[in-house]
N, C-alpha and C positions, 0 to 999 in steps of 0.2 A: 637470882639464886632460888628465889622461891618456887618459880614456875619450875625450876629444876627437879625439886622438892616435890615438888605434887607428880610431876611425872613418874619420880623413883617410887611414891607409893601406889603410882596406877600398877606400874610393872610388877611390883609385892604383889598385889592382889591378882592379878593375871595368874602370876607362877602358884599364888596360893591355890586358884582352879584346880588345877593338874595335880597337884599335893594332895589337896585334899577328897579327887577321886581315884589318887594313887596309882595317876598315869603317870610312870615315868618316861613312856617311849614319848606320849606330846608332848609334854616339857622338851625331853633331848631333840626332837624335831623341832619342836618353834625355837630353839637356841641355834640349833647347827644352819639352818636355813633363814636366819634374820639377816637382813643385807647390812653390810657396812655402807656409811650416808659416803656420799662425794662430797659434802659440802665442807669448806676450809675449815682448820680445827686449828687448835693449839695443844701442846703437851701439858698446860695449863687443867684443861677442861677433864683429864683423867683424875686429878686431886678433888673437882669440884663435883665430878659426878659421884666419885665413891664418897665425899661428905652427904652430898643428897641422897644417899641411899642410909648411910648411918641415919642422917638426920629421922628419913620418912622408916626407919624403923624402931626407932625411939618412939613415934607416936602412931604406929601398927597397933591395933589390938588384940594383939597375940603374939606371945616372940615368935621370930624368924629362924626357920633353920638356915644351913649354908649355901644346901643347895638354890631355895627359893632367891636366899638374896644375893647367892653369885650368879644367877640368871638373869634377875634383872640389873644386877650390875655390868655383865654382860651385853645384853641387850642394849642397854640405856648408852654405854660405851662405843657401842656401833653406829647407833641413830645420831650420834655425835660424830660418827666420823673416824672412831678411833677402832683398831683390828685388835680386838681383846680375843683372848678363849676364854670358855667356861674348862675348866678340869677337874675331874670327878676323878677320886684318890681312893685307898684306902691302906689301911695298916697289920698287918695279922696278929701282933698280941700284943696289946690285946685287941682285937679284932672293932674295928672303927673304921668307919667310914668320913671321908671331907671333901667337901668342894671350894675350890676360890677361883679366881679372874687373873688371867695373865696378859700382859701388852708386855710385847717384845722379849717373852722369856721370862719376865720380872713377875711377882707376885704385886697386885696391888691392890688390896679388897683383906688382908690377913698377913700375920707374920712372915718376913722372909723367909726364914729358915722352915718352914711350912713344906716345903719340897724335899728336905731331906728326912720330914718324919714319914711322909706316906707315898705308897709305892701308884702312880698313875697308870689309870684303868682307862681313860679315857679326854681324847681333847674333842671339843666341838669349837 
């Protein structure tokens, strides 16, 4: 789990790149074009990678927004094998914006019921 753990803070940092020069279009390119792994999985390893990402944002030193860490929850989900999306939402009033990680239509990175507050703008 720990190697797990360091990987979800490498991908934080990755996506913090892009954040913090306020690229959104490389962000949304390096998410839409990461390959999902071939290598055997279990439906197990979508519970442990979004704990290693909780975990490796707990000890980030700076909080995390959603989109940074539905991207590498994203990401990190792929490299594991599992066909996650990233989805970029938002709401009109009062005007907000969210992102979370879906496998199979389910929300897993954020509350279920997350789908019925904001209207999606975008799946990668």
């Amino acid at each position: 789990m720990s190697f797990l753990i360091v990987q979800a803070y490498w991908k934080l940092i990755s996506f913090e790149s892009c954040l913090k020069q306020h690229n959104f279009a490389a962000l949304h390119k390096k998410v839409h074009h990461y390959p999902v792994s071939r290598q055997p999985t279990t439906r197990e390893i979508v519970t442990r990678v979004c704990s290693a990402i909780d975990t490796a944002c707990v000890w980030y030193w700076k909080r995390t927004l959603c989109l940074q860490r539905s991207a590498a929850t994203t990401c990190l989900l792929r490299q594991h094998g599992i066909e996650a999306q990233l989805v970029i939402a938002s709401q009109y009033i009062p005007f907000q914006a969210h992102a979370w990680v879906e496998v199979e239509g389910k929300v897993v990175n954020d509350k279920p019921d997350v789908q019925k507050t904001f209207v999606v703008l975008e799946r990668c």
